[in-house]
C-alpha positions in Angstrom: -32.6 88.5 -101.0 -33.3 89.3 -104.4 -31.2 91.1 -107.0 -34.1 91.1 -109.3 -36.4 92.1 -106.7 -39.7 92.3 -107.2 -40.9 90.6 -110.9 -38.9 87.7 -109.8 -40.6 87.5 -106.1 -44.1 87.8 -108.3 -42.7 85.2 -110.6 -42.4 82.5 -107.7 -45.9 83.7 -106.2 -47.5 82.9 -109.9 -46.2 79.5 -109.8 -46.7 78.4 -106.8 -50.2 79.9 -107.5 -50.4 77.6 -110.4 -49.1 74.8 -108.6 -52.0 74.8 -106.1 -54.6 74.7 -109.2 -53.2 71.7 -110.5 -53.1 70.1 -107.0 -49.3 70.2 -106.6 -49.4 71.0 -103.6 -47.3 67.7 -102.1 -44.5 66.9 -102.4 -45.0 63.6 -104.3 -47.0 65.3 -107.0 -46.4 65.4 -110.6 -45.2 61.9 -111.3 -45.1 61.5 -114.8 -48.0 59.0 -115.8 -46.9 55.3 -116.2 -44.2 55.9 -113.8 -43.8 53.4 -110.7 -42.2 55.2 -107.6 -41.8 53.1 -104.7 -40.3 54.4 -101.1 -37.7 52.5 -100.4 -36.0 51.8 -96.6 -34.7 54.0 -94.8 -31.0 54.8 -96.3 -28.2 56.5 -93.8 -29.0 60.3 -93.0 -28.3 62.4 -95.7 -28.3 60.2 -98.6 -30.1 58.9 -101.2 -29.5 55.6 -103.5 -25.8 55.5 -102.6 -25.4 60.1 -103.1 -24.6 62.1 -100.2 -26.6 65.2 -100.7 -25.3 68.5 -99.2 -27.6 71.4 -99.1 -26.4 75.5 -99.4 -27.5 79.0 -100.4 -25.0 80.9 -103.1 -25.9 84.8 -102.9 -22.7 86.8 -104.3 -23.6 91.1 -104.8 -21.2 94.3 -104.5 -23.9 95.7 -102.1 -23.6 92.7 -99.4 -20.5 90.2 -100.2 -20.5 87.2 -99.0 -18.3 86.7 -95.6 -15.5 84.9 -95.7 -16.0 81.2 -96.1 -19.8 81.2 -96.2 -20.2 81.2 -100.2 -20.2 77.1 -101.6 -17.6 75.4 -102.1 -16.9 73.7 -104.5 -19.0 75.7 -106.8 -18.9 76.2 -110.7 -16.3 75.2 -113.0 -15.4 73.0 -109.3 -13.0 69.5 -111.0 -14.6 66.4 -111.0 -18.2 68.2 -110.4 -20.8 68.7 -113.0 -22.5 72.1 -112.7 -26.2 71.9 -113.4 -27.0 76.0 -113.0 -26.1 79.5 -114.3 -26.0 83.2 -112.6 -29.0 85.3 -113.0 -30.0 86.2 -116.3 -29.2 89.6 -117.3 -27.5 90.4 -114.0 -24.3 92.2 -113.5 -21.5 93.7 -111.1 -21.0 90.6 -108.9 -17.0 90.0 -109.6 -15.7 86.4 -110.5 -18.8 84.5 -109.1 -21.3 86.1 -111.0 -25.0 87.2 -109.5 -25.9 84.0 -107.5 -28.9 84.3 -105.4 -30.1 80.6 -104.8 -30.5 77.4 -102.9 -28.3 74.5 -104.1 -28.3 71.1 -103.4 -24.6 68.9 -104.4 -25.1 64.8 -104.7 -21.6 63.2 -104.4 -21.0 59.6 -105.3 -18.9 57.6 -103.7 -19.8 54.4 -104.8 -18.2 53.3 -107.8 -21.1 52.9 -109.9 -23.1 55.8 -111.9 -26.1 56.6 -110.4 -29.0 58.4 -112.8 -31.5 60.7 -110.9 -34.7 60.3 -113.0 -35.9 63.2 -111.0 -35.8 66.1 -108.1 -38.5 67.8 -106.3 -38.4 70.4 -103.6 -40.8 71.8 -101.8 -40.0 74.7 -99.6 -43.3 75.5 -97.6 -45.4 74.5 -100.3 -48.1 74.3 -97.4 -47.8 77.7 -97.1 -48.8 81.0 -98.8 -46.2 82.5 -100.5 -44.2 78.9 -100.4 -43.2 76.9 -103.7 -42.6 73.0 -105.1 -39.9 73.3 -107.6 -40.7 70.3 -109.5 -37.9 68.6 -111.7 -36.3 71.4 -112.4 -33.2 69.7 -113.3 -34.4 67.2 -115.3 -32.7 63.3 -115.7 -29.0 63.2 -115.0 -26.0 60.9 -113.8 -23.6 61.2 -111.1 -20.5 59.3 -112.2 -18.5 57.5 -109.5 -16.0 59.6 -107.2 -17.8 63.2 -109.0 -20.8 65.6 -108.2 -23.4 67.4 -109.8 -24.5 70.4 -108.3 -27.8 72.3 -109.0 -29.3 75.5 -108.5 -30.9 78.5 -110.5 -30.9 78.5 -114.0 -30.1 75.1 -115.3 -28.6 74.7 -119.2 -31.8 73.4 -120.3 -34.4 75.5 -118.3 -33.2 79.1 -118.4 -36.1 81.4 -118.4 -34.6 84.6 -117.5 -35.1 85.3 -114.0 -34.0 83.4 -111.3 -36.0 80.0 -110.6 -34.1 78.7 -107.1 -34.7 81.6 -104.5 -35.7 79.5 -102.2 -35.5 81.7 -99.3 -38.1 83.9 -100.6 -40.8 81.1 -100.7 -42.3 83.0 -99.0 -40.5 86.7 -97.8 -40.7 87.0 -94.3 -38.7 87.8 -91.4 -40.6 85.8 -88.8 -39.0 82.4 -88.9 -41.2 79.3 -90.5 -40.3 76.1 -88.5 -41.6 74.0 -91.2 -38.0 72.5 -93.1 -38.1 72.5 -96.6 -37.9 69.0 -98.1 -35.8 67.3 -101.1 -37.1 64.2 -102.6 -35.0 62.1 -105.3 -36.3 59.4 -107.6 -33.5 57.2 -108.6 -34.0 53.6 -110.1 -38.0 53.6 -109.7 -37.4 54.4 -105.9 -38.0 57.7 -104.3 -35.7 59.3 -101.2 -37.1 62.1 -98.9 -35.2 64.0 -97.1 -35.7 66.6 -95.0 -33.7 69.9 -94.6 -34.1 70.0 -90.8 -31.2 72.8 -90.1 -33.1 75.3 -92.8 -30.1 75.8 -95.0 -32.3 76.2 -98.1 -34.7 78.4 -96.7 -32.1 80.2 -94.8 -33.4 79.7 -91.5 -36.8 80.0 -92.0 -36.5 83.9 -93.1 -35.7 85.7 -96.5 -32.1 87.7 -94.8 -32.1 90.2 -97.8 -35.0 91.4 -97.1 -35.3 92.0 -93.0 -33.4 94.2 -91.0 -30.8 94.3 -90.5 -29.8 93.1 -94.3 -27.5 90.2 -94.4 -26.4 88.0 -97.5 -27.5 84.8 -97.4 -24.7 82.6 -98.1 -24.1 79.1 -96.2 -21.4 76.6 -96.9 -22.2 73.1 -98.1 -23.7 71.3 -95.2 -24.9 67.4 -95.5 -28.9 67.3 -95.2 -30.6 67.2 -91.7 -27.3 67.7 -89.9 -27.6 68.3 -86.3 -24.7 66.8 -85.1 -21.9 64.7 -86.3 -19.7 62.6 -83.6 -16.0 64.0 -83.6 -13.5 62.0 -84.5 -11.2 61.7 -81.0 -12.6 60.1 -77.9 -15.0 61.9 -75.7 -14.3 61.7 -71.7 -17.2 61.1 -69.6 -19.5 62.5 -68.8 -19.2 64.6 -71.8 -20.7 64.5 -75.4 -18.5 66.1 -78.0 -19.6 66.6 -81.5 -19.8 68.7 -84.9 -23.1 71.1 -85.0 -24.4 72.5 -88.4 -22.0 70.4 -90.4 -18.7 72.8 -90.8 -16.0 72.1 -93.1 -13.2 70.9 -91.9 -15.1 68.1 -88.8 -13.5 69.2 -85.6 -12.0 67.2 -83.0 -11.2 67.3 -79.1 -8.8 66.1 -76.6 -8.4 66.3 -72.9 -5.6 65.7 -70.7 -6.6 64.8 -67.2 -3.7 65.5 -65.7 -3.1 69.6 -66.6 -7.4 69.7 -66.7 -6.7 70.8 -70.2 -8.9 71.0 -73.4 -8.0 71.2 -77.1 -10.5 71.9 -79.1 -10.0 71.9 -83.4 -13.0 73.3 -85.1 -14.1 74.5 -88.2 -17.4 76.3 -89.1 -18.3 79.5 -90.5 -19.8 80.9 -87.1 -21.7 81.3 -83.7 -24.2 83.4 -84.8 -27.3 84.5 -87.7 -29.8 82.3 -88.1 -27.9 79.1 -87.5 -24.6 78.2 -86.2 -21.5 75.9 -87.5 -19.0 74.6 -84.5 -17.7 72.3 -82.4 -19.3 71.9 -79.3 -18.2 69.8 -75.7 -21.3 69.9 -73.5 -23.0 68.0 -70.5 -26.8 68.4 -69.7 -27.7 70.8 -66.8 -31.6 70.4 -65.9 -31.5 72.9 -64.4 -29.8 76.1 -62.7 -26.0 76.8 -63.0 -23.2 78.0 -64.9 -20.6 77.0 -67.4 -17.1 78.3 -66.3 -13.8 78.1 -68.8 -10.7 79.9 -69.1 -9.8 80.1 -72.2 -6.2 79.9 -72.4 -5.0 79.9 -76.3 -6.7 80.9 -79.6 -6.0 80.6 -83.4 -6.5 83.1 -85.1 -8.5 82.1 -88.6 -10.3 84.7 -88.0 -11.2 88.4 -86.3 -14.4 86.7 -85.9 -13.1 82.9 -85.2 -15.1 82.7 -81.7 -14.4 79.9 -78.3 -16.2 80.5 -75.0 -19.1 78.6 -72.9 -22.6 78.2 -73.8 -26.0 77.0 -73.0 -27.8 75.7 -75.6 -31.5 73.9 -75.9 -30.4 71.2 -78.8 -27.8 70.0 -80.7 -29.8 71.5 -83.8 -28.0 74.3 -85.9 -30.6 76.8 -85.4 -31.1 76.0 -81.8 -31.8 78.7 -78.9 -28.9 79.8 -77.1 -27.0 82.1 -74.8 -23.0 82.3 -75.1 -20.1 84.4 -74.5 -17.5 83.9 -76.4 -14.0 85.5 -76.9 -12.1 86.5 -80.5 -8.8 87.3 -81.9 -10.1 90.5 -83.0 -13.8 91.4 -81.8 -13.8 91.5 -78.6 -15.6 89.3 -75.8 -19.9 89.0 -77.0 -22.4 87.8 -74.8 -24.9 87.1 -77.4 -28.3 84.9 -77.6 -30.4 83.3 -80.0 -33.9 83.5 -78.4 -36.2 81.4 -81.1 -35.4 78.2 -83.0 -34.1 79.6 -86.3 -34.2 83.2 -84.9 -31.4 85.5 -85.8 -28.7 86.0 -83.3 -28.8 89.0 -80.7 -25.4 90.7 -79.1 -26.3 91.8 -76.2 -22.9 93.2 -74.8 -19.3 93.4 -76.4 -16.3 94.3 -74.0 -12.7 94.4 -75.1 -10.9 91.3 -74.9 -8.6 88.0 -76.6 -7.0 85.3 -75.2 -6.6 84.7 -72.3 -10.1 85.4 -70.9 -11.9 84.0 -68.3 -15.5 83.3 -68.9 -18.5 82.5 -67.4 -22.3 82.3 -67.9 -25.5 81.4 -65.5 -28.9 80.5 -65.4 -31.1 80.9 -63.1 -34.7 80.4 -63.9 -35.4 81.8 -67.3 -32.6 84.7 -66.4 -29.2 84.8 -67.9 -26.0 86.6 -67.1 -23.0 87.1 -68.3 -19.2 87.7 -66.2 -15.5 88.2 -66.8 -12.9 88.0 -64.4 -9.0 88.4 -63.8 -7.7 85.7 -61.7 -10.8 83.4 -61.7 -11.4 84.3 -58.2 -13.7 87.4 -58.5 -16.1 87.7 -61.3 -17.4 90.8 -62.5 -20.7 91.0 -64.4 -20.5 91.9 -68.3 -23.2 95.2 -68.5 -25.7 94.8 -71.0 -25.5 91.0 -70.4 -28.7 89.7 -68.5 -31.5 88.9 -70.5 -34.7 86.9 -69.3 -35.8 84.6 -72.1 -37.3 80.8 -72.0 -34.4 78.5 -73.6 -36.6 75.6 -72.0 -35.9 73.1 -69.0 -32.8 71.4 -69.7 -30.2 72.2 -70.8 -26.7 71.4 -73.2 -24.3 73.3 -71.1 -20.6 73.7 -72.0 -17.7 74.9 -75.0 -18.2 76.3 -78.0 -15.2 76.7 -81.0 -15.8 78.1 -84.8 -12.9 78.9 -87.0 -15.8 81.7 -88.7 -13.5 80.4 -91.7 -14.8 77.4 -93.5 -12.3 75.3 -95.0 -9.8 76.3 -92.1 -9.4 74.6 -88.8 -8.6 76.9 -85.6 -7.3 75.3 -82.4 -8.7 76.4 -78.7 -7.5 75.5 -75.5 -8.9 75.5 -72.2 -8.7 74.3 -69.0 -10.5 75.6 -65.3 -13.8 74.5 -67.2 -16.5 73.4 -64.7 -20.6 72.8 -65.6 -22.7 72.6 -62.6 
C-alpha cells in the first residue's frame, strides 16, 4: 500500500512500460554485453551459490502499524548485516522504523568464504500488465562469511526519490495473481532462479493497502519457496508434522501414547490474511469426515496466538482452508480461506479459551463448524457452515501459531481423532 500513492504507482507503471520496449520482459534480460551467465545445478531450496535467501515485505505507517511480530527482523542497523536500502524519500510520521513500504530479500552466508553477487533481478508479474522486472537494482556486492546483506527500496547508490521496491503494487489489484514472483542471482558467472512460491513479495498475489478491508502488508523473513519444513521431534505414524510458511522460531511436536496427549511448540505470525505461518500435525482424508481435538492447554504469546483443527488442500502457505481455532484472548473463529492466496474469511466467533473442545466436518463441498462441553454432545457454531470447493483430498488435523514471531507458544491436546 502506498504512502506515496499515486506518482509512485505511475512511476512503476512507466517502467515497466519501458521495460517492455526494450524487450525486458524476462527475467534473464539485460545481461550486460560480454557477460557469460551459465545455470548452474540445482542448489538446495532456497539458496543460491552457498546464500540462503529469505524473502519479506517491510510496510511501517501511523495509519495501519504493523502487528506484532510481522515487520522484518533483523532489519536496519541489524549486527553483522549490511543494509542495502533506505525509507522513502521525503516521507514522515512512521516512528523509529521510518516509512518502509517494500519487498526485501536477506542472503545469509554461512559458508566461510565471501561470496560477491555480480547481480539481482526480480521480476514480479513482469508477464503481466501493470507487473515490473526490477533489474539490478542493487548493483555488485559481497556477503562476508557468518553476515547478511539485506535489500529493498532505496539503495545508497540508486535513490531517486520515490519508492523503487513496492512490489505488491506490480500490479494493484485485489483479485489474487497465482503467478509467484521470481528472484534470480548471478554469482561467479552462474545464475540461480528462484521462485517465490508462498507470494511473500507480492503479498499474496494482491496490493493489502489498497483493498478492503485495508491491512498493512508486513511479513516476517521467510526462506524462499517455503511450503513446509520437517519439525525437528519425531512424527508418529500415520501422521506428517511440519513447519508451514516458514515461522520464526521452527516448531516442534511430541506425543505420548499412553495419556493420548499432544504438545505442540509453534511459532508463526498467524492463521489467517493472505497466507498463514504455523505448525501443523495432519493426516490425509479423501474424503468425508471430521477432525476432532480438545484442546486442553494454551500459551498465551498472544490475544491472537491461535491452536484448533483444520482442513487444508496443501501444505502451501497460501493454501485453502477451513479451521476453528481457539485463543487466549479472541474468542473461538471458525474461519476459511476459500482461494489459493485469498484473504481469510471469519465466519463465526463465539466466546471461548482453553479448554475447548473442537470439531470440524466435511461433507461434500459443505463445512461445519461445533463446540461441545463434555465431548459427548456437540453443538453447532452459528454462522459456521459454508459450501465452498477446497478440492478432493484432503490434509486434515492441528493447527498452532504463537501470532508472535520470534516467540514460541506451547499447545496441548489430546481426544484428537481424523476420520
Amino acid at each position: 500500500m502506498p504512502i506515496l500513492t499515486c506518482a509512485r504507482k505511475q512511476l512503476s507503471v512507466l517502467a515497466t512500460a519501458a521495460l517492455a520496449l526494450t524487450g525486458a520482459a524476462t527475467l534473464g534480460a539485460a545481461t550486460p554485453a560480454g557477460a557469460s551467465v551459465h545455470h548452474g545445478p540445482a542448489a538446495a531450496p532456497g539458496t543460491a551459490s552457498g546464500l540462503v535467501v529469505n524473502v519479506g515485505y517491510a510496510e511501517d505507517k501511523p495509519s495501519l502499524p504493523p502487528p506484532a511480530g510481522t515487520f522484518p527482523s533483523p532489519w536496519s542497523g541489524a549486527s553483522n548485516t549490511t543494509f542495502l536500502g533506505g525509507p522513502i524519500p521525503g516521507s514522515t510520521g512512521c516512528g523509529t522504523l521510518k516509512c518502509w513500504d517494500a519487498g526485501a530479500i536477506m542472503l545469509k552466508n554461512p559458508t566461510s568464504s565471501p561470496v560477491t553477487v555480480s547481480r539481482v533481478v526480480v521480476n514480479v508479474h513482469g508477464s503481466i500488465s501493470g507487473g515490473k522486472i526490477y533489474n539490478n537494482l542493487w548493483g555488485s556486492f559481497t556477503v562476508q562469511p557468518g553476515k547478511s546483506v539485506i535489500l529493498t527500496e532505496n539503495p545508497p547508490h540508486a535513490n531517486d526519490n520515490f519508492n523503487d521496491f513496492d512490489t505488491s503494487g506490480n500490479p494493484s489489484t485485489c483479485t489474487p495473481i497465482t503467478v509467484a514472483p521470481r528472484v534470480k542471482l548471478v554469482i561467479g558467472g552462474v545464475a540461480t532462479t528462484l521462485t517465490d512460491s508462498t507470494h511473500v513479495l507480492d503479498t499474496g498475489g494482491v496490493d493489502p493497502g489498497s483493498c478492503s478491508p485495508t491491512r498493512n502488508e508486513s511479513i516476517q523473513w521467510r526462506r524462499i519457496g517455503t511450503l513446509a519444513s520437517p519439525a525437528a521431534s519425531s512424527c508418529p505414524t500415520p501422521w506428517t508434522c511440519a513447519d508451514i510458511g516458514g515461522p520464526i522460531p521452527p516448531g516442534s511436536q511430541s506425543f505420548n501414547p499412553k495419556t493420548g496427549k499432544w504438545t505442540i511448540n509453534a511459532g508463526g505470525a498467524d492463521i489467517s490474511g493472505f497466507a498463514d505461518q504455523f505448525h501443523f500435525v495432519w493426516q490425509n482424508l479423501p474424503g468425508d469426515g471430521s477432525v476432532t481435538a480438545h484442546v486442553l492447554t494454551q500459551t498465551n504469546t498472544s490475544p491472537g496466538a491461535k491452536a484448533g483443527v483444520m482442513l487444508r488442500a496443501t501444505t502451501a502457505a497460501g493454501s485453502p482452508n477451513y479451521a476453528l481455532l481457539v485463543s487466549p484472548g479472541e474468542g473461538i473463529k471458525a474461519q476459511v480461506r476459500k482461494t489459493l492466496n485469498g484473504d481469510t474469511q471469519k465466519l463465526a466467533n463465539p466466546a471461548g479459551t482453553a479448554p475447548a473442545w473442537l470439531r470440524i466436518t466435511r461433507s461434500g463441498s459443505t463445512y461445519t463448524a461445533y463446540t461441545s462441553a463434555n465431548g459427548t454432545t456437540w453443538t453447532l457454531i452459528p454462522g459456521s457452515a459454508i459450501t465452498i470447493n477446497l478440492g478432493t483430498s484432503m490434509l486434515a488435523g492441528l493447527a498452532v501459531t504463537s501470532h508472535n514471531s520470534g516467540l514460541l507458544g506451547t499447545v496441548t491436546m489430546n481426544r484428537v481423532k481424523v476420520g
